[in-house]
C-alpha positions in Angstrom: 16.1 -3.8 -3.0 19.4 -2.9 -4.9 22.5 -4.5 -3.9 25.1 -1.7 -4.8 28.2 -3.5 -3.3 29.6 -6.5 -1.8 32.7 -8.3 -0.8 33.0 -10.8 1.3 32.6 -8.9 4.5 30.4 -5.7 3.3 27.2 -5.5 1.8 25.4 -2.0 1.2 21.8 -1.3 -0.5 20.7 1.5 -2.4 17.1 2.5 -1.6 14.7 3.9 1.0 16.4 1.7 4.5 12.1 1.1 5.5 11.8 -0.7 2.5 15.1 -2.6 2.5 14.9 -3.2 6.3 11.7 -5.2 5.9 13.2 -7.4 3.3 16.3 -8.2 5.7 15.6 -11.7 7.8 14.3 -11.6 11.7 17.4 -12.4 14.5 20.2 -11.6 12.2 21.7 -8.3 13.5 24.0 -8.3 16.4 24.5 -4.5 16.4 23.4 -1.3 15.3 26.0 1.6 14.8 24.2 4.6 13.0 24.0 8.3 12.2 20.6 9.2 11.3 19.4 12.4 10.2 18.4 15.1 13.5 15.9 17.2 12.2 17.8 20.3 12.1 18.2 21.3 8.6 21.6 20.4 8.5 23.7 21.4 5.3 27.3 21.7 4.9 29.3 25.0 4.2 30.7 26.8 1.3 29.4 26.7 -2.7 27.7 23.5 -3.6 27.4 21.9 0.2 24.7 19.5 -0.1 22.2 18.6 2.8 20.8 15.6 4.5 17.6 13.7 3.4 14.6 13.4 5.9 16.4 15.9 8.1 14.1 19.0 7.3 12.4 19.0 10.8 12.0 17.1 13.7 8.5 15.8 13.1 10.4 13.6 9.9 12.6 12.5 12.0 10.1 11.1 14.9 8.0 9.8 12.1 11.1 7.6 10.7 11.7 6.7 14.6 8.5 4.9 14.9 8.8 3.2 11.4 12.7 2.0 11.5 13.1 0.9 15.1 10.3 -1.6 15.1 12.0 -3.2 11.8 15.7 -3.0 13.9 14.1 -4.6 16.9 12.9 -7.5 14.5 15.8 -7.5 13.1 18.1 -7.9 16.1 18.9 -10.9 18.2 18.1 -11.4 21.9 19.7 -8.7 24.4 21.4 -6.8 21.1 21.9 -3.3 21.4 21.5 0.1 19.0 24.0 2.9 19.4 21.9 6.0 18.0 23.7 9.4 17.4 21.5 12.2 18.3 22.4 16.1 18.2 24.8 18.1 20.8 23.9 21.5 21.9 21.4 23.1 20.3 18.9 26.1 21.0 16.3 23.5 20.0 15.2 20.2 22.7 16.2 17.6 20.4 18.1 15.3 22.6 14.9 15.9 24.8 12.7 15.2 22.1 14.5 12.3 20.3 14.5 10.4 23.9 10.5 11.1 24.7 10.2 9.1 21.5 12.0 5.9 22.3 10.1 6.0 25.3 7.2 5.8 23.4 8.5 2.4 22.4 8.6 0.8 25.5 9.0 -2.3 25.7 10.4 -3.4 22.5 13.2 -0.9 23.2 15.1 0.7 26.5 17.1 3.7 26.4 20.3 1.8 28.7 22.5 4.9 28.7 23.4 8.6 26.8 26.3 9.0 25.9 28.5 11.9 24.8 31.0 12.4 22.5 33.4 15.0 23.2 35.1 16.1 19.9 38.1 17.6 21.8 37.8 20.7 20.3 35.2 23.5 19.5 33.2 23.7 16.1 32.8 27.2 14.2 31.0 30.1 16.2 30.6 32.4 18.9 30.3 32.1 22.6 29.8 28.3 24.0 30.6 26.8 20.5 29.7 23.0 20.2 32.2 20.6 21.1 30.1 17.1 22.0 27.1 15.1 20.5 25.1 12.5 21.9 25.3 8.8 21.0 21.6 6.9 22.6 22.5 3.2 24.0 19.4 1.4 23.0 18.6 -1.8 24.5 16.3 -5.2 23.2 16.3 -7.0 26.1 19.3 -7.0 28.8 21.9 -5.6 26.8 24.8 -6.9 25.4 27.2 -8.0 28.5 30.5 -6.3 29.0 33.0 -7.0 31.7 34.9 -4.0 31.3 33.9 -1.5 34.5 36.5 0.9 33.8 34.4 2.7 30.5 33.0 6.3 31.1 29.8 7.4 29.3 32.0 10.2 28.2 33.9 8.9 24.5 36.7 11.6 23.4 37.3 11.2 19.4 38.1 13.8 17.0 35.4 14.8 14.5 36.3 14.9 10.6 36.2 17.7 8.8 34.8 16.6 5.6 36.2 17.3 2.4 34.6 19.2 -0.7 32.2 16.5 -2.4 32.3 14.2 0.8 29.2 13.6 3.1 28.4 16.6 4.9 28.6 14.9 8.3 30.8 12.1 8.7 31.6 9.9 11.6 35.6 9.8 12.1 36.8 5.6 12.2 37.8 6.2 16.3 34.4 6.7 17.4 32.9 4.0 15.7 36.0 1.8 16.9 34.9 2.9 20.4 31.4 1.9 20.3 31.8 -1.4 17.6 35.1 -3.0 19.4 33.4 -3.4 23.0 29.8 -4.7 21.7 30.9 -7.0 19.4 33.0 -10.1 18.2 34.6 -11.1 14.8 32.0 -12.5 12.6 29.3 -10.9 14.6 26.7 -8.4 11.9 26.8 -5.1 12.4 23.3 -3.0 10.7 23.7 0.7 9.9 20.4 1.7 7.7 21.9 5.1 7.6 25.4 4.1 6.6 26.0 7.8 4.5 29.8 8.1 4.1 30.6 4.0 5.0 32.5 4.4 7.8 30.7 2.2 9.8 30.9 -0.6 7.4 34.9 0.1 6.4 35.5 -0.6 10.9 33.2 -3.3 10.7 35.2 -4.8 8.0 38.7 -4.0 9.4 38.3 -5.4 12.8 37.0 -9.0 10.7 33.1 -8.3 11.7 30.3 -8.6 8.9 28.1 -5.1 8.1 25.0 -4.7 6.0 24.5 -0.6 4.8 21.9 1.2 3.6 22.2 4.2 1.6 19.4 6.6 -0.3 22.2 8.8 -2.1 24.1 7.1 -5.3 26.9 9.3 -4.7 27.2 8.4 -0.8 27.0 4.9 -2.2 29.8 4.7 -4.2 31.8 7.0 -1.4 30.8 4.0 1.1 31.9 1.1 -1.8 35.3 2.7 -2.8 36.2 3.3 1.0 35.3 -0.7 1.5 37.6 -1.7 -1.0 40.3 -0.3 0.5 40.2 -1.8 3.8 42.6 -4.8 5.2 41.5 -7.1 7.5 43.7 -6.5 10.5 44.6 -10.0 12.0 42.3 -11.5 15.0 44.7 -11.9 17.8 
């Protein structure tokens, strides 16, 4: 287990996230935020786009299902809670397919709720282009208790449009706000085992929360690391 970074709020580990995850103590989690790969093949565009590990087809990505959520179920506490992104439209079942698995793991694991991120506006294409994904609320237990009745299962957030060199799929700060802010508490420990481009550990670390990444790629590491560094702490009001 490499420790490629850490400050006093973010750690992240280099390596395969089965192996690291089975080093990491039982009960300590309070939240999982994560991007995993969808077993579409997924590569960015234009000369030198790079593509996503484990995401060659969907059979990899069911197979690292049923090894990484028993590990994240050990790892959380009581009535803790996964947020899961999963594909958008597609002309293949994955959201289907993805969910038929976690019900395979009942009853470590409940799927609470699916819900979808609208990205305000279309991506590239023809016809019906894709404008949402899907983001699985995964439950150990009851859930994590929320008082707030007003919240849709529909988030709207703008999608990021990476830059040359930067992780091919990135999750944009506001829709990680959206999910970390109302599951969670300053000093609370927020997992992502797929952390790719940090930007789950750089909100955990700006709203004053702890985060533990993982990360196969050196150079999504050192993306993840140098995007830590640069966060304030915003003041707990």
């Amino acid at each position: 287990m490499t420790l490629y970074y850490q400050d006093d709020s973010v750690q992240i580990f280099q390596g395969s996230c089965i192996e690291i995850l089975k080093q990491l103590p039982s009960q300590s989690i309070n939240l999982v935020i994560t991007d995993p790969p969808y077993g579409i093949d997924f590569h960015g565009r234009g000369k030198g786009a790079e593509k996503i590990a484990n995401d060659k087809s969907f059979d990899s990505v069911a197979q690292l299902i049923h090894q990484v959520i028993p590990e994240l179920v050990r790892l959380l506490k009581d009535d803790a809670e996964i947020y899961w992104f999963c594909s958008g439209g597609s002309q293949k079942p994955l959201i289907a397919q993805v969910w038929l698995e976690f019900i395979k793991l009942k009853p470590q694991l409940l799927v609470k709720n699916l819900i979808i991120w609208d990205k305000l506006y279309p991506g590239l294409g023809w016809d019906w282009r894709f404008q949402y994904e899907t983001i699985f609320q995964l439950c150990k237990g009851k859930g994590i208790k929320s008082d707030d009745h007003r919240r849709g299962n529909v988030i709207s957030a703008r999608k990021i449009i990476p830059k040359f060199g930067e992780h091919p799929t990135p999750k944009s700060s506001e829709i990680i706000e959206k999910l970390l802010i109302p599951k969670s508490k300053p000093g609370d420990v927020i997992l992502d085992p797929f952390l790719g481009g940090g930007t789950t550990a750089a909100v955990a670390k700006k709203h004053g929360r702890q985060c533990i990444g993982i990360e196969l790629v050196d150079k999504y590491c050192a993306l993840a690391a140098e995007r830590c560094r640069q966060v304030k702490i915003r003041e707990q009001l």
